[in-house]
C-alpha positions as CSV (number, residue, x, y, z in Angstrom):
1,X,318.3,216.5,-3.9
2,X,321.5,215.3,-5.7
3,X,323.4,217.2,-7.9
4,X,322.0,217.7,-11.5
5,X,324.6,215.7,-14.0
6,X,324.1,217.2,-17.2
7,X,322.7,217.0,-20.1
8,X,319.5,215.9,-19.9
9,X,317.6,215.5,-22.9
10,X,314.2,214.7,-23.4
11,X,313.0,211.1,-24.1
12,X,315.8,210.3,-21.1
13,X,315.1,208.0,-18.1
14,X,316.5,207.7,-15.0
15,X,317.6,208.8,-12.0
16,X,319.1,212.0,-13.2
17,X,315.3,212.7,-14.6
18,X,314.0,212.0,-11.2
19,X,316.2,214.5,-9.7
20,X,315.8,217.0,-12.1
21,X,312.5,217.0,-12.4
22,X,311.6,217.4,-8.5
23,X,314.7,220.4,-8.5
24,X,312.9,222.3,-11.2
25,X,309.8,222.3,-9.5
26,X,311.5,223.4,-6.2
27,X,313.2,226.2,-8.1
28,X,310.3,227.4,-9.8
29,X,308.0,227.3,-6.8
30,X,310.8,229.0,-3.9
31,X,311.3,232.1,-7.1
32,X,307.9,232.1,-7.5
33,X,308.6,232.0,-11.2
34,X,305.8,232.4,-13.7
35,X,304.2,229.5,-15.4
36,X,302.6,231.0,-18.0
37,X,299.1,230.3,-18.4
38,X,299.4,227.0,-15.5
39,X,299.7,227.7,-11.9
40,X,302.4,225.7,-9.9
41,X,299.8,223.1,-8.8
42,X,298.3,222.3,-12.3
43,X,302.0,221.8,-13.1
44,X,302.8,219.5,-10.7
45,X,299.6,217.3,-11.6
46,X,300.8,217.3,-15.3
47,X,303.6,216.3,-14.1
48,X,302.9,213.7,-12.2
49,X,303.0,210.5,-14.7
50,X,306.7,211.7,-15.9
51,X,307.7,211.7,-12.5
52,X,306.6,208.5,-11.8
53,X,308.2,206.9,-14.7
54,X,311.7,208.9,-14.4
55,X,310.7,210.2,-18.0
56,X,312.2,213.4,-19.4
57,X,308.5,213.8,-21.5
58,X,306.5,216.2,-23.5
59,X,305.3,217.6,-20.0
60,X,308.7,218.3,-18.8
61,X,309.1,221.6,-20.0
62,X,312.3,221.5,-22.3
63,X,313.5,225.4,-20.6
64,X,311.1,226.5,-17.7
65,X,310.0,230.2,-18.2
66,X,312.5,232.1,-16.3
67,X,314.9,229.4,-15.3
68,X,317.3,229.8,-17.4
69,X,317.7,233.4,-16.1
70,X,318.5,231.3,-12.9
71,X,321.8,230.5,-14.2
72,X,323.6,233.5,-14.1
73,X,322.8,233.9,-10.1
């Protein structure tokens, strides 16, 4: 993983997206954060087209339940 250059908004494309993306998943899957209603996998698959395309999407979640809590560690 690189480092995460900020911001990253949605509708973006690139290789900052394809970082991100796969970093938020990591993240979320090592805190074992919750996901709502989705479990980790069902996230991933969703993901999947968006991280194929380097597309910030609708199914990148715009703030990750709990991973803004992240920052402050």
């Amino acid at each position: 993983m690189d480092k995460i250059v900020a911001p990253i908004r949605p509708e973006d494309k690139g290789p900052a997206v394809a970082n991100f993306q796969p970093a938020m998943l990591f993240i979320v899957e090592k805190r074992e954060l919750s996901l709502a209603s989705h479990t980790l996998a069902k996230w991933r698959q969703a993901l999947a087209p968006e991280l194929a395309q380097q597309l910030f999407g609708q199914r990148t979640p715009k703030e990750p339940p709990q991973l803004s809590a992240l920052q402050h560690l």
